[in-house]
C-alpha positions as CSV (number, residue, x, y, z in Angstrom):
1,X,109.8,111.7,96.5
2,X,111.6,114.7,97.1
3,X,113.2,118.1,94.8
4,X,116.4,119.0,94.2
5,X,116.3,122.6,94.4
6,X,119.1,124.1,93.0
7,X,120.2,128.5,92.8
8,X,120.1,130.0,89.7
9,X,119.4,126.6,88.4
10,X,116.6,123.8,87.1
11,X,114.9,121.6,89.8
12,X,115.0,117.9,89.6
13,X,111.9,115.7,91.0
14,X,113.6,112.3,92.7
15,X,111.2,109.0,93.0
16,X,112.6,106.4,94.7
17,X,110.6,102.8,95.4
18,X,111.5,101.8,99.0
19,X,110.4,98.2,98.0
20,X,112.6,98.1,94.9
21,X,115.3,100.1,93.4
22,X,113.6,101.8,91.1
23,X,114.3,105.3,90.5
24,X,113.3,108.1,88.4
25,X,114.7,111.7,88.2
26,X,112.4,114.1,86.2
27,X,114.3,117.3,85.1
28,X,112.7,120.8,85.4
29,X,110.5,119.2,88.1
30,X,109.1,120.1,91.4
31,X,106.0,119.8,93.9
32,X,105.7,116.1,93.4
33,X,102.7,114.0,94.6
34,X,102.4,110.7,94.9
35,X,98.8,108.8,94.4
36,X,97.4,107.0,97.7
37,X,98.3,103.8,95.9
38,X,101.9,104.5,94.8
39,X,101.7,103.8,91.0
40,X,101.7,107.5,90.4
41,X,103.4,110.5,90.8
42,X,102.6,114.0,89.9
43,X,104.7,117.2,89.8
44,X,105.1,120.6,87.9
45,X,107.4,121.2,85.6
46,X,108.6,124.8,84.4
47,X,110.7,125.9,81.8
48,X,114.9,125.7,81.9
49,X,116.1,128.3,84.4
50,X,117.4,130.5,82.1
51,X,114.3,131.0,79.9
52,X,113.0,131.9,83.6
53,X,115.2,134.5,84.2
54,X,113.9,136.1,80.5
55,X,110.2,135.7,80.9
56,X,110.8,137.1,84.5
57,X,113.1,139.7,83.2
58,X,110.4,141.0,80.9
59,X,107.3,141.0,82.5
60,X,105.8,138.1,81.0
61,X,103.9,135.2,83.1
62,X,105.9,131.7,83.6
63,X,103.9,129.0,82.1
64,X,104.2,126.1,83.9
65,X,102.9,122.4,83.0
66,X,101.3,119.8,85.0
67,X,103.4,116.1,84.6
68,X,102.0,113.0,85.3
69,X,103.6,109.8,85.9
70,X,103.2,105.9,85.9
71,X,106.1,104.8,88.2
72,X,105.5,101.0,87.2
73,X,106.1,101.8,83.2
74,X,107.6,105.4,83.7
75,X,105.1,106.4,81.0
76,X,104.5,110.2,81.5
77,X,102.1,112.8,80.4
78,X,101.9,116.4,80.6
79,X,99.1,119.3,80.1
80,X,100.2,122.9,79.0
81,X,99.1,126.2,81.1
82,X,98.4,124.2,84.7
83,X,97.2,126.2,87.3
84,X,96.5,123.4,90.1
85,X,96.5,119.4,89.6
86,X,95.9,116.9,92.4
87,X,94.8,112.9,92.9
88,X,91.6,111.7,94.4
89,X,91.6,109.9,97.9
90,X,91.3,106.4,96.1
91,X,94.2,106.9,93.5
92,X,91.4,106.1,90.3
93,X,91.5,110.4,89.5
94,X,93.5,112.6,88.6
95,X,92.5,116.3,87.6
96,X,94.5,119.1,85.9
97,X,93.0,122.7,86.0
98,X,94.1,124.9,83.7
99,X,95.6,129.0,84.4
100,X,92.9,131.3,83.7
101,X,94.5,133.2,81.1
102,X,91.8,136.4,80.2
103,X,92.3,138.7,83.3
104,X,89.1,141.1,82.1
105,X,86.5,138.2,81.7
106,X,83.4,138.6,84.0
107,X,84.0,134.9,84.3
108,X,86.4,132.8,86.9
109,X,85.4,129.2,84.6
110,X,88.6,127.5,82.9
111,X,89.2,124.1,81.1
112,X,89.2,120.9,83.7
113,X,91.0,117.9,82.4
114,X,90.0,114.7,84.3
115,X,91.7,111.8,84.1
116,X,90.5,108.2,85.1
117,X,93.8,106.4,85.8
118,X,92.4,102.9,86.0
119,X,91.0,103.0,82.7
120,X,93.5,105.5,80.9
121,X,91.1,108.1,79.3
122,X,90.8,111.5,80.0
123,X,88.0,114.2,79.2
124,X,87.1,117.9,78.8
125,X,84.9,119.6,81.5
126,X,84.8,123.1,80.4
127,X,84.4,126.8,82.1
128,X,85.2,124.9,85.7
129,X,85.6,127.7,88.7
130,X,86.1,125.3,91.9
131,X,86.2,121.5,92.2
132,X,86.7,119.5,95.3
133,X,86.7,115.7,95.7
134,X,85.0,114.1,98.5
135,X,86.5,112.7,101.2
136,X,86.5,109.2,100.5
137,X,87.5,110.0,96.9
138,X,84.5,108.9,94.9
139,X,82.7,111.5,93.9
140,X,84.0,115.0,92.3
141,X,82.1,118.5,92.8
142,X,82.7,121.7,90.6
143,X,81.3,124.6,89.8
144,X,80.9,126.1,86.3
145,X,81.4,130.1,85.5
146,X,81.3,130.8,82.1
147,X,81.2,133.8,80.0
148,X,77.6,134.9,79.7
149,X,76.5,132.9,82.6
150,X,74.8,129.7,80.3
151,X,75.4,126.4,82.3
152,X,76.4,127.8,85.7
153,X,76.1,125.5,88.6
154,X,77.5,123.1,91.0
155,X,78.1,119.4,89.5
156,X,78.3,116.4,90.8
157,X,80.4,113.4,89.1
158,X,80.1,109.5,90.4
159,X,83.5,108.5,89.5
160,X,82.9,104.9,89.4
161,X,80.1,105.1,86.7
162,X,81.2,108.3,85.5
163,X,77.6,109.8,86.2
164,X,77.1,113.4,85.9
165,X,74.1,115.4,87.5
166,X,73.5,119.0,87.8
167,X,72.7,120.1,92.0
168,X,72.2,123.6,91.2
């Protein structure tokens, strides 16, 4: 995988199979990362260049969404408002965290999508501050800030069950 990067113009993501020729090129696309098994590939994708230049132009923050794709089908998702997204070791994960949008809250916590790739569902884990996957890949940690301070506390997450226990 690799980006086109172009001046004063929009990036394009290139995926290329080395065992086939299968290729996709994903417009407005950067960053790219592929899972540790190969069937996906993730990347950020920001608005057309010149819409850019405006937002830029006027102050206003670039938003910026998190794309997901399934290079065997070239089915692809994307999440508004992405702030970070990344894989786990083992491929089966993928997480989205979402741009803390509310400079003045006493509060870090922001939504947390997390998406099991093997079984194609996704779900909610709100008010999340930090998260880190293990090295191995199967289990996910986070920590929870949220406004007012009910629920704080570091999580733990079995991603082969889906099991969820507070540590703290």
């Amino acid at each position: 995988a690799w980006t086109y990067s172009k001046v004063r113009g929009d990036d394009t993501l290139a995926v290329r199979s080395l065992d086939t020729d299968a290729r996709h090129d994903i417009p407005r696309a950067s960053d790219g990362m592929l899972s540790s098994d190969g069937a996906w590939v993730a990347y950020s994708l920001a608005p057309d260049f010149r819409e850019i230049e405006t937002l830029e132009r006027d102050g206003d923050p670039v938003p910026r969404q998190a794309g997901l794709m399934n290079l065997l089908t070239g089915e692809s998702l994307t999440w508004d408002d992405a702030d970070s997204f990344g894989f786990s070791e083992t491929g089966s994960h993928f997480f989205v965290k979402k741009r803390h949008t509310n400079d003045d809250a006493d509060h870090d916590g922001t939504d947390l999508i997390l998406r099991n790739l093997r079984e194609g569902y996704q779900e909610l884990v709100g008010s999340v501050a930090d998260l880190a996957f293990n090295d191995a890949g199967t289990h996910l940690a986070f920590t929870v800030d949220t406004e007012g301070g009910d629920g704080n506390g570091l999580y733990l997450v079995d991603l082969a069950t889906g099991a969820r226990r507070g540590l703290d």
